[in-house]
N, C-alpha and C positions, 0 to 999 in steps of 0.2 A: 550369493545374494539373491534371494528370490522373489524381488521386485520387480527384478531387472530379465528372469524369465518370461517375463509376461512381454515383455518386447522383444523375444528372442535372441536374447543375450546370455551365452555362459562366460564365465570370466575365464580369463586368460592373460597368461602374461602379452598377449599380441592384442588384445581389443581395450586395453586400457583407457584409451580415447572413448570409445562408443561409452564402456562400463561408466567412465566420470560424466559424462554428458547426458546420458539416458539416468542414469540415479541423480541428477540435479534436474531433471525434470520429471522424472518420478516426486522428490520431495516437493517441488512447487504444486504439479496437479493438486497433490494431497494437501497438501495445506492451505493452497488456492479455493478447495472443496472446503475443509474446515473453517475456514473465516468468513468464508459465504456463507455459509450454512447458521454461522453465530450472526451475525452482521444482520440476516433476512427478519428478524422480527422484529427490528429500527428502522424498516423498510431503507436500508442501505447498502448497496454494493462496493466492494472493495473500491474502487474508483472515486463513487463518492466520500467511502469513507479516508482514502489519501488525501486527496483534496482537502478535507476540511482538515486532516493534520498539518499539510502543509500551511494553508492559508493562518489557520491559529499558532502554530511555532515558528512559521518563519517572519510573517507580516506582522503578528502582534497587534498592533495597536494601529499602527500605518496601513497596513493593507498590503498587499502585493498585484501587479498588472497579470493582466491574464497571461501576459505572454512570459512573466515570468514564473507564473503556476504551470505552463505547459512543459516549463525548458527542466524545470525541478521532477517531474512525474514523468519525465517523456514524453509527452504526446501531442502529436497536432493543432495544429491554431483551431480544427473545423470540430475537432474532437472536444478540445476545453471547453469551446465557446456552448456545447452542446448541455455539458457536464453543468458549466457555471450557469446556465439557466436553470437546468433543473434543482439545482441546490439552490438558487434564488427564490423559486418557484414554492419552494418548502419551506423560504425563510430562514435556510440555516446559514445564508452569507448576504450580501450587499456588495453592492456595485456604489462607489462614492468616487464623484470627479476629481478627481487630482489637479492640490492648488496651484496654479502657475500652469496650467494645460487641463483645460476640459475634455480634449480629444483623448486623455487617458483616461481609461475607468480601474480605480482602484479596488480588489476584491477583498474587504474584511469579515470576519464570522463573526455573528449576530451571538447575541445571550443565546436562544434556541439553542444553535449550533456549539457554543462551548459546553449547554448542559448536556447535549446529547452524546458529546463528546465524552465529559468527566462522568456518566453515566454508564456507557459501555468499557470505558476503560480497564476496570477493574478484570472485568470476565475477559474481554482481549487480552492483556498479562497471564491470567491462568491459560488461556488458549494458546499461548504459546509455551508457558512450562509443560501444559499436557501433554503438546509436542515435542516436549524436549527430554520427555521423563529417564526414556533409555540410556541417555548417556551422561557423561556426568561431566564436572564445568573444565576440567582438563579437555574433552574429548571434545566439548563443545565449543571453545578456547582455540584449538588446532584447527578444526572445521572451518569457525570462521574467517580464519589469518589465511588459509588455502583459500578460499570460497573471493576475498578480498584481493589475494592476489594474482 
């Protein structure tokens, strides 16, 4: 595997461990790089761009609390709250008080934010077949069921 030289790793039946771990973050950096890299001309980072998946498939039409946009993406109360300003700030979400408690602010996406969405979409799916070219749906079928479990 000559990924995985580059972090001074030769495989062996004894470093199995390092080998799966260091090539699951070999394929992250790398794809981590390619959806940034696609992402940057929608002036969007991977972050913002979770976010607005999350809030548009899982809120829908309701909205979702911040805190439970934080618990879906893992991150931080001081992290989200940072994030959902900035995608506020662009328009691509909304902050609506939740009826029956004003002290909740529900996070929905705006039109903006759904067309910016159904607009990258397309090339996001080829950005991941591009990624996926080498292997084929058997090999990538097993990867994920390992990777899951």
């Amino acid at each position: 595997m000559e990924p995985l030289r580059r972090f001074g790793i030769e495989l062996s039946k004894e470093n199995y461990r390092e080998a799966a771990i260091y090539g699951l973050a070999s394929i992250y950096l790398q794809s981590y790089k390619e959806f940034s890299d696609y992402l940057k001309p929608y002036d969007l980072t991977l972050a913002k761009f979770n976010a607005l998946m999350v809030i548009e498939h899982q809120g829908k039409e309701k909205g979702l609390s911040q805190i439970e946009i934080g618990k879906l993406l893992i991150v931080t109360a001081s992290n989200i709250t940072r994030l959902i300003d900035k995608l506020e700030k662009e328009k691509l979400i909304e902050r609506v008080s939740q009826k029956g408690d004003r002290r909740i602010n529900l996070v929905r996406i705006t039109q903006k934010g759904t067309d910016l969405l159904e607009e990258i979409w397309p090339g996001y799916c080829a950005k991941i077949k591009e990624l996926t070219t080498h292997m084929n749906k058997k090999e990538l079928s097993r990867i994920s069921g390992l990777i899951l479990k």
